[in-house]
C-alpha positions in Angstrom: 63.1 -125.2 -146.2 65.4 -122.5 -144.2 67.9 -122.8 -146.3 65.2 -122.2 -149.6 63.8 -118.9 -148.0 67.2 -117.6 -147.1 68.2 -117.8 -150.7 65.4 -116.4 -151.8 65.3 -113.5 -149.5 68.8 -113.2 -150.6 67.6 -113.1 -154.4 64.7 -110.8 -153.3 67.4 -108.1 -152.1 69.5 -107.8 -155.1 66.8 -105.8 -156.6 65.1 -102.8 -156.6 61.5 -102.9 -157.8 61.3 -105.8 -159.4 61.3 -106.0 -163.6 57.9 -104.7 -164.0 58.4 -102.1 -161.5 61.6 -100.8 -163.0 59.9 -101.2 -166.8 56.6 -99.2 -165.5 58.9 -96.1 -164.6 60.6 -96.5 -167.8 57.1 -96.9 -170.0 55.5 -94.1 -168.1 58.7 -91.6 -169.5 58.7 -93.2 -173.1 55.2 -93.1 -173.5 54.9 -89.2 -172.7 58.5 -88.3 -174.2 58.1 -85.8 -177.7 59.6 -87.8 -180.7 62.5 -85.4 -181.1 63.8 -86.7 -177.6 63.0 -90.0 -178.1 65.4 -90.4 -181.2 68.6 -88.8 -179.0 68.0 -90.5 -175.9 67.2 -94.0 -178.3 70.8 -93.2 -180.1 72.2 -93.6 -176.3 71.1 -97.0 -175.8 72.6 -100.3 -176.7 71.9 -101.4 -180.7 68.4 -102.9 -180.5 67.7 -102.2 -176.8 64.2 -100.6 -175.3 64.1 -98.1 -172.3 62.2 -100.7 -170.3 65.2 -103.4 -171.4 67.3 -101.1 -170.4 65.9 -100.4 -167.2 66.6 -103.3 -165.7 70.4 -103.6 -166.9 72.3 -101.9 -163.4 70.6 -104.6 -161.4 71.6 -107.3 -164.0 75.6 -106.5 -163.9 76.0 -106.0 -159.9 77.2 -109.3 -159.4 80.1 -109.0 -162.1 80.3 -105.4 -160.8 79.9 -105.3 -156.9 81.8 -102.3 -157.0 78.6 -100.6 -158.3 76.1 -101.9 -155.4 76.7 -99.2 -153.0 75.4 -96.9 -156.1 71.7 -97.9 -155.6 70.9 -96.5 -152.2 72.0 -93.7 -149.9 70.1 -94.4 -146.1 68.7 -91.7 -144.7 68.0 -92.0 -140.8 64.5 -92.2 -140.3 64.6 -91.3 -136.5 66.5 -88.1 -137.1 64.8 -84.8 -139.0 67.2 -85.0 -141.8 66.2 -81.3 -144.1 66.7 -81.2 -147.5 69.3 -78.8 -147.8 71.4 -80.9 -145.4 71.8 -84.1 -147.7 75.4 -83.8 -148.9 76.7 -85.2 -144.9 75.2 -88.1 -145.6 77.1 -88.8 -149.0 79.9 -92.2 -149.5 82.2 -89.7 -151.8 84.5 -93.2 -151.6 82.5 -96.1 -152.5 79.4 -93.2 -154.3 76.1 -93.7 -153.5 72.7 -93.1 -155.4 72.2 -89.5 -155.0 76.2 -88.8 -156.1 76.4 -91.6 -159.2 72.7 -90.4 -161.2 73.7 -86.5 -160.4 77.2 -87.6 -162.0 76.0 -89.8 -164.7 73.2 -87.1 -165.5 76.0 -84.1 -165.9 78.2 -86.7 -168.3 74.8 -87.1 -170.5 74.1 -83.9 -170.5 77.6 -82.6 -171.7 77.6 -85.0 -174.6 81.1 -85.3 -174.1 82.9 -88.4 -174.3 82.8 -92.3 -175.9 79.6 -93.0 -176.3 79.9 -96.4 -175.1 80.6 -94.2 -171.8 77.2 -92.2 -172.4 75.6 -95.1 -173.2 76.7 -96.6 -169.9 75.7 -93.5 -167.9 72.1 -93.2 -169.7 71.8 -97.3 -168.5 72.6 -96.7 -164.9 70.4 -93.3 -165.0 67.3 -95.0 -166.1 67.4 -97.6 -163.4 68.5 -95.7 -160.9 65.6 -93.0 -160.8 63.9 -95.6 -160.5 65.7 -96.9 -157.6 65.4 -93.2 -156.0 61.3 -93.8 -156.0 62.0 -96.6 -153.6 61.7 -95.3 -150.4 63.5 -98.0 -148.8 66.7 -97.1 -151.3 66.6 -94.0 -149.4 66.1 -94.4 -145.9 67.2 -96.6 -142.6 66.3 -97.2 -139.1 69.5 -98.9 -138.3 68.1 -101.9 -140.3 70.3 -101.7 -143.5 67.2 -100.3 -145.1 64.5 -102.3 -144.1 66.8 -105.5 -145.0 67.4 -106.1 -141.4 63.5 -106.4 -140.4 61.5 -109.6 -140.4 57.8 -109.1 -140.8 54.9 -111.3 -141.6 53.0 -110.4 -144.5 49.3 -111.6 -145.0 48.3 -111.4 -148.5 45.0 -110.2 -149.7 42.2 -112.4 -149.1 44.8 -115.1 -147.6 43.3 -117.0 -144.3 46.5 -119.3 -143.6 49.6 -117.9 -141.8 51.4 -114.3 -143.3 54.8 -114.8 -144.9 57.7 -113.8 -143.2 59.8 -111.8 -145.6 62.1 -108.7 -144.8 60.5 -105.5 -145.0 62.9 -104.3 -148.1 62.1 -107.4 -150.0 58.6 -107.0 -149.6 58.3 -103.3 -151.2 60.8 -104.8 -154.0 58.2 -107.7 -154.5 55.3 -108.2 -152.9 53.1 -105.2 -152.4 55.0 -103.4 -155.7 53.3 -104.1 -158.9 52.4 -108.3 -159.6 54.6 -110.0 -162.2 51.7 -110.8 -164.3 51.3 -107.1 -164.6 52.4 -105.5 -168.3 54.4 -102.4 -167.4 53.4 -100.6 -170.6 49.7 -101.2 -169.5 50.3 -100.4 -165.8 51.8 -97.2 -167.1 48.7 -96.0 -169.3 46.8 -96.8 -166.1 49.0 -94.6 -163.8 49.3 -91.8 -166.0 45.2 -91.7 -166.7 45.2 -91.5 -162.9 47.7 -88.8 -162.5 48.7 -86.8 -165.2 47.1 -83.7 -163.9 49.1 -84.0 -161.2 52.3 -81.6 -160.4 54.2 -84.7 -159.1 58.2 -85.7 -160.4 61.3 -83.4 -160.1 63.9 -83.6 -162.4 66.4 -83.1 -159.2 67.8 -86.6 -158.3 68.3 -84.9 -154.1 64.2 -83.7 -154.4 63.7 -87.4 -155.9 66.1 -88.5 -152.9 64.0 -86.6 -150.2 60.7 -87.4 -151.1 61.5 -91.1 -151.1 62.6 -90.1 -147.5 59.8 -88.5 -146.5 57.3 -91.3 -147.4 59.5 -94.0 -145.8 59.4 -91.9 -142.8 56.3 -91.0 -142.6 54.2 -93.4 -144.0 56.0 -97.0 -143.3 58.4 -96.6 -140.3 56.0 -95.0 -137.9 54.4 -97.9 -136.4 57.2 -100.4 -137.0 59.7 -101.2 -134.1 63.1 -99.6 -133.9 66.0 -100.8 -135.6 66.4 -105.2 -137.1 65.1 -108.2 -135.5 64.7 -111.5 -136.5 61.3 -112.5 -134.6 58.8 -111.1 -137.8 56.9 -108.5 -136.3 53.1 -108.7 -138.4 52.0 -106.0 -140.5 48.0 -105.3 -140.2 45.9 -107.4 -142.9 45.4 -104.8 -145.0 48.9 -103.9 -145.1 48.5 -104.3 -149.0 45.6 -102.2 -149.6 46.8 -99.4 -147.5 50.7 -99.6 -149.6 49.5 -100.3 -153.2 48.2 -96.9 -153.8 51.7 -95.4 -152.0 53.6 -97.6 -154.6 51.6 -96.8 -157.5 52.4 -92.9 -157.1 56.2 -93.7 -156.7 55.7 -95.3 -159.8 54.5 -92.3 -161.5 56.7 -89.8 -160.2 59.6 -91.7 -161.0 58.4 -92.0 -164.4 57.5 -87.9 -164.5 61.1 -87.9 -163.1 62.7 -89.9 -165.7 60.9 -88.2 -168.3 62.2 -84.5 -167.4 65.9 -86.0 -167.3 65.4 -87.8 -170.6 63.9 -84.5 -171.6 66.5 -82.2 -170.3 69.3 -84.2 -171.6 67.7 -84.2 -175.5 67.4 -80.7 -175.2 71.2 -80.4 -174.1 72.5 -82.3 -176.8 70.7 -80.2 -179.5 68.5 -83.5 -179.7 71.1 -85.0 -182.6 72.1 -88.5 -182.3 75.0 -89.3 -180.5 77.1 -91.4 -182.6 
C-alpha cells in the first residue's frame, strides 16, 4: 500500500493543474479570443490540434525531455519579502526556469521569425506554461521544494473517515483544483460569467509570476509549519471550501492572461497565418 501512494504521489507531481485545469485556462482564452486571432494563433498549432489539446502537451513530453522540467516553476521564498521589481536574482539562467522560458518563447512568437515547427513549439510550451504561472505553488517555496516536501492530511468534503495524506503541491494539482468529471469548456463559461467584469490577468508573465507569489504567501503558507516534514500536518475540514474559490480565480486570470498573449502575438504577426 506504501509503495501504491508513493507512486502515485510521484505521478501527482509531474503535473501542474491537472488536464482539466490546464484545458479550463485554455477554454477561457479561446472562448473570448476575436476570430481574426483565433485563425493565426490556430495556424501555430500542430495539424488538427485544439488549444485545450495543446495545453496539456509540455507536461506530456517532460519525461523524454527532463531537460525542460526545471522550465515549469521558479520558487519564490515565502518567508522573505521578495518585491516585484527584484525577481530577476532569483532566475536559473543555466537550467531556465518559468518566468525566463514563457518571456523567451513569447518574444520568438511574437517576432514571427523562424521554422515554424520552432513557433509552433514555443506557442505549445506558452500555453501551458501560463497556466503553470497561475499555480501558486509553481511559484513559491518555504524550503519544501514547493510544497512537494510537505505532508498534510486532507479531509474531503462531507468525508467522516480519516483525511488523506498527500503533499501539499499534489493536492492544489489535484484535489482541491477543478474535479476530473468537470468539462473545461463548461467550467470556463462558468468562470467567465463570474468574473468577466473583473480587471484581473496581465499579459506580463513576472506580474503573472508575482501574483501567484503573493497568494501562495499570503493565503496558503501562513498557517502551515516551516519548511518539509514527513509527519502530515492536517489542514482544517473546510480546507476545500475555503481554497476552491482561490483556485477558481487563478483559473480565470490565467485564462485573461493567455488571452492577452494570444492576443498580442496575432496582432504582432499582422494576424496572417504562419506557414
Amino acid at each position: 500500500m506504501k509503495f501504491i501512494i508513493l507512486i502515485l504521489t510521484f505521478i501527482f507531481q509531474c503535473f501542474a493543474w491537472s488536464s482539466v485545469g490546464h484545458k479550463t485556462v485554455a477554454a477561457i482564452a479561446w472562448q473570448q479570443l476575436d476570430s481574426a486571432s483565433r485563425i493565426c494563433i490556430q495556424s501555430l498549432l500542430p495539424a488538427g490540434t485544439t488549444i485545450l489539446e495543446a495545453s496539456t502537451w509540455a507536461d506530456e513530453i517532460k519525461q523524454h525531455r527532463p531537460q525542460t522540467k526545471p522550465w515549469h516553476y521558479l520558487d519564490l521564498p515565502i518567508r522573505e519579502d521578495v518585491k516585484s521589481d527584484a525577481l530577476d536574482k532569483f532566475r536559473d539562467r543555466h537550467h531556465g526556469d518559468i518566468l525566463t522560458k514563457t518571456e523567451q518563447f513569447i518574444s520568438e512568437l511574437k517576432s514571427g521569425k523562424g521554422e515554424k515547427a520552432r513557433l509552433s513549439e514555443d506557442m505549445l510550451f506558452v500555453i501551458h506554461f501560463i497556466g503553470d504561472l497561475s499555480m501558486p505553488l509553481h511559484c513559491s517555496s518555504d524550503d519544501d521544494k514547493g510544497g512537494t516536501g510537505k505532508i498534510v492530511r486532507f479531509f474531503k468534503p462531507g468525508a467522516k473517515k480519516n483525511g488523506r495524506k498527500i503533499n501539499l503541491h499534489s493536492l492544489w494539482d489535484h484535489v482541491i483544483q477543478a474535479k476530473s468529471k468537470e468539462n473545461p469548456d463548461s467550467l470556463a463559461t462558468v468562470l467567465i460569467k463570474a468574473y468577466k467584469n473583473k480587471n484581473y490577468g496581465s499579459s506580463s508573465p513576472a506580474a503573472m509570476l508575482f501574483d501567484s507569489y503573493t497568494v501562495a504567501k499570503e493565503t496558503i503558507y501562513p498557517d502551515l509549519p516551516k519548511g518539509s516534514y514527513k509527519s502530515p500536518y492536517s489542514l482544517p475540514r473546510n480546507y476545500y471550501k475555503m481554497m476552491r474559490p482561490i483556485v477558481e480565480l487563478q483559473l480565470y486570470k490565467s485564462g485573461v492572461s493567455l488571452l492577452k498573449v494570444l492576443q498580442a502575438v496575432a496582432k504582432e504577426n499582422g494576424y496572417k497565418v504562419l506557414e
